[in-house]
N, C-alpha and C positions, 0 to 999 in steps of 0.2 A: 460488429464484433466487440466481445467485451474485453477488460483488460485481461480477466483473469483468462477469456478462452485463448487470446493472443499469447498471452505466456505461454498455456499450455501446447499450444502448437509450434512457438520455437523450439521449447524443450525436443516436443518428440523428434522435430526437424536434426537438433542438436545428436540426441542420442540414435539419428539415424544414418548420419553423416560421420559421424567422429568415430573412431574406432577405439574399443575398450583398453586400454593398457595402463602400463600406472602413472603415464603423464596425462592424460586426456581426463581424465576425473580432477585435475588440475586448472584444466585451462578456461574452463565458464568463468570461477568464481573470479580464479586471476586477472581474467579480463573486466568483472564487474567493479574489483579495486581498484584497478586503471583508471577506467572509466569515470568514479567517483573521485578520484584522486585528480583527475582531469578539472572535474567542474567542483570541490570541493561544497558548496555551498548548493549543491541542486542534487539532496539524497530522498528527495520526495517527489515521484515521480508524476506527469498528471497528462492529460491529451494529447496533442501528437508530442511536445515532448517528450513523452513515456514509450510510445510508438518505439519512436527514433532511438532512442535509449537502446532499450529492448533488442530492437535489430541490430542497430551497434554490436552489440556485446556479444551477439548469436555469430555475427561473424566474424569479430575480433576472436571468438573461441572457437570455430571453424577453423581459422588463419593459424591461431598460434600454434593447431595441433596439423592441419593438413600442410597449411604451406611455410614450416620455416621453423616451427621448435625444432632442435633436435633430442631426440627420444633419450630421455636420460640425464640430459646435463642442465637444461634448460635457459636454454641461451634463445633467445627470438631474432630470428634473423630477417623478419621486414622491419622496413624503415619507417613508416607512421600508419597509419588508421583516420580513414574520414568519421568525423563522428558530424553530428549536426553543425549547420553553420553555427552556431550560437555558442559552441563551446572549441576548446583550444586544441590543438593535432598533439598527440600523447608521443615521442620522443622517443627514440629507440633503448631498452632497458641494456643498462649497464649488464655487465658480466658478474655473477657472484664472485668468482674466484679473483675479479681485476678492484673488488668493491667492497671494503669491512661491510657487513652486517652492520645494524639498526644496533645490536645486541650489544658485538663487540668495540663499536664508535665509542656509543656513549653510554650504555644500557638502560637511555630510555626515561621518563620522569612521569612524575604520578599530580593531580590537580583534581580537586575536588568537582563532581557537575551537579545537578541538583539533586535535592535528597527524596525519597519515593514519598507518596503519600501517606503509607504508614510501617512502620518497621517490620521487617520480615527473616525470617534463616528456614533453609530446606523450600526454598520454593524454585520455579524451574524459570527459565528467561529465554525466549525464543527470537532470534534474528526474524522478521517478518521484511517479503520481498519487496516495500519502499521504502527498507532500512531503518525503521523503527522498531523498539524491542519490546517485546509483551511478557509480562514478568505477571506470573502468576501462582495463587497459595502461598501457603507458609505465611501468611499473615498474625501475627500477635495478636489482632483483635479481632481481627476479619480473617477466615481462612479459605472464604471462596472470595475475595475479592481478587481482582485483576486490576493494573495499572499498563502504562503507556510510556516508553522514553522516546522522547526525540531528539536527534542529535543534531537537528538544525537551531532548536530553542534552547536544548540540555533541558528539559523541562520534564516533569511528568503528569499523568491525565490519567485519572481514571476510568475504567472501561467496565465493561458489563460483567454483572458476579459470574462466577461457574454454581452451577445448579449444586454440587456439593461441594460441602467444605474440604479442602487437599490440608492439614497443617504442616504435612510434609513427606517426602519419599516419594513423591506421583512423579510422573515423566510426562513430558513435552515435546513433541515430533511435531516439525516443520512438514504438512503434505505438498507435494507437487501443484496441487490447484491453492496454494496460499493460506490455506486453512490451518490452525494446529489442533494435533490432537494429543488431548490427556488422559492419563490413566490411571487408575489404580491412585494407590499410595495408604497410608496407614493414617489414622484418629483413633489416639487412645489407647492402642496397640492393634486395633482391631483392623484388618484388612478393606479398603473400599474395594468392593467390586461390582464398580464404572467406570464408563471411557464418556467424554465428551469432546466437542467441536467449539474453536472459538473461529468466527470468521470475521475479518480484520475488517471487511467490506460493511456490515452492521454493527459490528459493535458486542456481537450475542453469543451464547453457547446454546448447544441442542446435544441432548443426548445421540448416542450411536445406538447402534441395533443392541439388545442384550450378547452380553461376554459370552465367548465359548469355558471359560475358564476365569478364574481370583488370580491375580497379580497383586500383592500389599507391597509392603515398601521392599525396598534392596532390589524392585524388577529392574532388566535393562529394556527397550523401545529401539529398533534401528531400523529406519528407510531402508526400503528395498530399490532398486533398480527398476523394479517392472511397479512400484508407489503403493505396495504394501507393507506393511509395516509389521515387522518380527517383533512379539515382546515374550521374553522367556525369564522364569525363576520369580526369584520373590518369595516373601514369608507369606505363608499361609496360617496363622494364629504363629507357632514358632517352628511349623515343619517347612524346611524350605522344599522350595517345588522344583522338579525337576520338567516342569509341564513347559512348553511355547505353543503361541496361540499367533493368528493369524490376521489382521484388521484390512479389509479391502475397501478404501473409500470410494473405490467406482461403485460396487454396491450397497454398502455401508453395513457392510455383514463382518462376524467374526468365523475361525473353524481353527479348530485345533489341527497341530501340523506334530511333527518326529517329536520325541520326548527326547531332551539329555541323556547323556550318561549317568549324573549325580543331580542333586539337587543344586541349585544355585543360588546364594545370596549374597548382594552388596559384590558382583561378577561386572566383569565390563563387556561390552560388545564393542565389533567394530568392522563397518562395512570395508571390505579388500577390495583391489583392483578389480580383481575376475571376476566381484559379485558375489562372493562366497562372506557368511559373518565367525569374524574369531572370538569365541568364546573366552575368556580365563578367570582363574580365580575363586571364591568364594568365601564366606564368611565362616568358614572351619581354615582357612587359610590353604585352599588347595594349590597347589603345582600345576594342578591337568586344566587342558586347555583342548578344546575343539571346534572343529568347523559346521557349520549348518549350511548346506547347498538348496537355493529356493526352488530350484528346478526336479529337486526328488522329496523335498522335503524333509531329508535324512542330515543327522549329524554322524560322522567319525572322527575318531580322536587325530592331536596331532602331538608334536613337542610339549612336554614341561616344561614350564617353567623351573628353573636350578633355585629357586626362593617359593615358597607358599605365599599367597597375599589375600587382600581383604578392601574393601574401604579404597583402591587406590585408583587411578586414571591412564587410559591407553589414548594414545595417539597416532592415526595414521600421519606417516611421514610423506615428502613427495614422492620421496624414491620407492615407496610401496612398502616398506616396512611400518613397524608397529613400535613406537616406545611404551614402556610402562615403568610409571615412574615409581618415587620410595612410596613405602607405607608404615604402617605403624611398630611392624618388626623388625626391619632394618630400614637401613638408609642405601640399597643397591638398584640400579635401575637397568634394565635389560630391553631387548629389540627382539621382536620377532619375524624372523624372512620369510613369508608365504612358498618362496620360492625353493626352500628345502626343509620347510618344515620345524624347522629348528630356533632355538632361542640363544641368545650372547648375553652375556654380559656388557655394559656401556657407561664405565664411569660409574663416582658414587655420589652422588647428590650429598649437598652441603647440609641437609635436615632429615631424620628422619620425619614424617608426615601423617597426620591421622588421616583418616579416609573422608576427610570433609574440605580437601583441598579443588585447586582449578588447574588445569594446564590446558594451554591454548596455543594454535599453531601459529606464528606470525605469518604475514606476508613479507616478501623483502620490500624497505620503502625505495617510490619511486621505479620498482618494476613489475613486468607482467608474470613473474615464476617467482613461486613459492619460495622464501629463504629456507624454511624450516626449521628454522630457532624457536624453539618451545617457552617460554611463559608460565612458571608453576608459583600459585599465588597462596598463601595461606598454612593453614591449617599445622605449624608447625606447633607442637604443645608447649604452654606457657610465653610466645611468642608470634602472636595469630599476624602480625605485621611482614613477619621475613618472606622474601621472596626467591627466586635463579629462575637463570635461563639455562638451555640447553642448546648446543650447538653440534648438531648430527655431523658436519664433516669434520672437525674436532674429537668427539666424543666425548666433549669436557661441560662441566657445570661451572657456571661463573653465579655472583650475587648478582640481582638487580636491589634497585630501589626496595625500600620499604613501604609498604601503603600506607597510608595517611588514618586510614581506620582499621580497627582490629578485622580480621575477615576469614573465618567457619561457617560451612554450613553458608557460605554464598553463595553467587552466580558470577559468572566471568564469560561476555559475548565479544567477539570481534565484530565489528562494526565497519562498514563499507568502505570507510577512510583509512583503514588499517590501524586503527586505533581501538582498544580493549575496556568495555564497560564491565566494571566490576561493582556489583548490587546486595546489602544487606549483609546478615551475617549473625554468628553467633550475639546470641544475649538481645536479641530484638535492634538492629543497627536500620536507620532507614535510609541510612546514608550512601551516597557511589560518588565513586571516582572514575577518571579515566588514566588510560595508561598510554602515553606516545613513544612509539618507540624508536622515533628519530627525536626525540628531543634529548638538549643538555640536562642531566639534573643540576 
């Protein structure tokens, strides 16, 4: 059996055993940070270590959600996890409430790692499942080139071009069998309309079946639950689309699914607990926000947002809510509850922010549950350095660190060791940093 068939058969095992709710879409990854956090230096997995790994982690995220999270607070209530002899027993996770945050200790400090091989802004950066990151397009000279991070070396390696040039706007989806897939994206203004496959296994890209439909830049791309992939909106020359299209990597077909309400561009998606995607926003600055259900194909509407936006970033939270942070109109940030439909308001972010920033969910360090302190990096105008965090059970924005390089138009992945790779950026940067956020500044 191979590694990737072995993944794919914990997964199903996982998604067959765990029950859907808003902690359980929590507990894989939490346990994979543990995990990593455990053996710091072993984030490239290979024979039976990888085995063992893998199974580990499948049942460390059985455990946290069958026998001992409790639903909602996220407190772990067994006492250790066998993992392979060769590595150390993970320690029972402190309590958020008994334990400051990463955020609010020290807020965390920033250190150069090494710089890509060639300067890039508007390109996409995929976590890849032996914890290496694949950062591809948007290259300044090269714009189907592909590079390599590794967080064991901090180094980077280049990797196999993409058959077309992305220089930027294309999306990036992580699939379930390890593969990612691209899409779309804009050159020149003009819309691409193709999808490609990088597999991390050789090194290559191979085109997908032909589009059911053009995605150009501003499209979103969201994993499905059942490992199809939603991509809806996008400019089409300058009409935005209200079209979603459908990509099945079991068969490696596309088909058009429900159209929007409105057209959508430069919108966010964002996969919910119950498998439902919340649509909002657009590039006319809309309010209206809806859901797309995989299981009829259909969107209907839900809550507005109380602000119009554009350009800006949604985050699921653990508790199953949604933040969405400033944008380029004001500086207000709001929460969306799946669970009535409705939007709040949540504090005002210290910037307002163009639509070329990051925000990224931390893990809490040293345990197996989500802290949920948010990470918003960049894009604030005439000051591409400023950063804040956000703290959900607060509702308050505090400053972090400043980056060390100006940063628009980047990438910002979290990384195995709960640690934050931040890549490239306006004005051709080839530079990255990392972001720890248990450390002093």
């Amino acid at each position: 059996m191979t590694d990737r068939e072995l993944e794919g058969r914990l997964q199903a095992l996982y998604r067959a055993r765990v029950p859907v709710d808003d902690v359980a879409p929590m507990a894989l990854r939490s346990g994979l940070v543990a995990l990593t956090r455990a053996s710091p230096s072993t984030t490239r997995f290979a024979g039976s270590r990888r085995v063992a790994w893998l199974a580990a982690a499948a049942l460390l995220a059985a455990m946290a959600v069958g026998g001992g999270l409790l639903a909602g607070s996220g407190l772990l209530q067994s006492t250790s996890v066998a993992l392979p002899s060769d590595s150390p027993t993970i320690e029972p996770s402190p309590s958020p409430s008994a334990t400051a945050s990463p955020a609010a200790s020290g807020h965390g400090a920033w250190t150069y790692t090494g710089s890509m091989t060639e300067p890039r802004e508007g390109h996409t950066a995929t976590l890849l499942p032996d914890g290496r990151v694949l950062v591809a397009g948007g290259g300044i000279y090269d714009a189907s080139s592909s590079e390599l991070y590794d967080p064991t070396t901090h180094s980077w390696t280049a990797t196999g071009d993409m058959i077309d040039a992305r220089p930027r706007m294309h999306s990036a989806t992580l699939l379930p069998d390890g593969r990612v897939l691209v899409v779309g994206g804009d050159n020149q203004n003009e819309p691409i309309a193709s999808a490609e496959l990088y597999d991390p296994d050789t090194g290559t890209w191979t085109a997908t079946g032909p589009m059911s439909g053009v995605h150009g830049r501003g499209h979103t791309a969201t994993l499905l639950p059942d490992g199809r992939v939603l991509v809806a909106g996008g400019f089409r020359g300058n009409v935005q689309l209200e079209v979603a299209d459908l990509y099945d990597p079991a068969t490696d077909s596309w088909s058009a699914t429900g159209r929007m309400s409105e057209g959508r561009v430069y919108h966010t998606a964002t996969l919910l607990p119950d498998g439902k995607v919340l649509v909002a926003g657009s590039v006319s600055s809309a309010r209206s926000a809806e859901l797309y259900d995989p299981s009829t194909g259909a969107w209907t509407a839900t809550g507005s947002m109380a602000n119009g936006r554009h350009d800006f970033t949604a985050t699921l939270l653990p508790d199953g809510t949604v933040l969405v942070a400033a944008y380029e109109g004001n500086n207000v940030a709001e929460l969306y509850d799946p669970s009535t439909g409705t939007w709040s308001s949540t504090g005002s972010p210290q910037h307002v922010r163009l639509g070329t920033y990051t925000a990224t969910l931390l893990p809490y360090v040293a345990a197996l549950a989500p802290d949920g302190t948010v990470l918003v990096v960049g894009g604030v105008p005439n000051d591409h350095r400023s950063n804040e965090l956000y703290d959900p059970r607060t509702r308050t924005w505090t400053a972090a660190p400043d980056t060390m390089g100006l940063r628009q138009y980047h990438t910002a992945t979290l990384l195995p060791n709960g640690t934050v790779l931040v890549a490239g950026g306006r004005g051709g940067a080839a530079s990255a940093e990392i972001y720890d956020p248990g450390a002093t500044p």
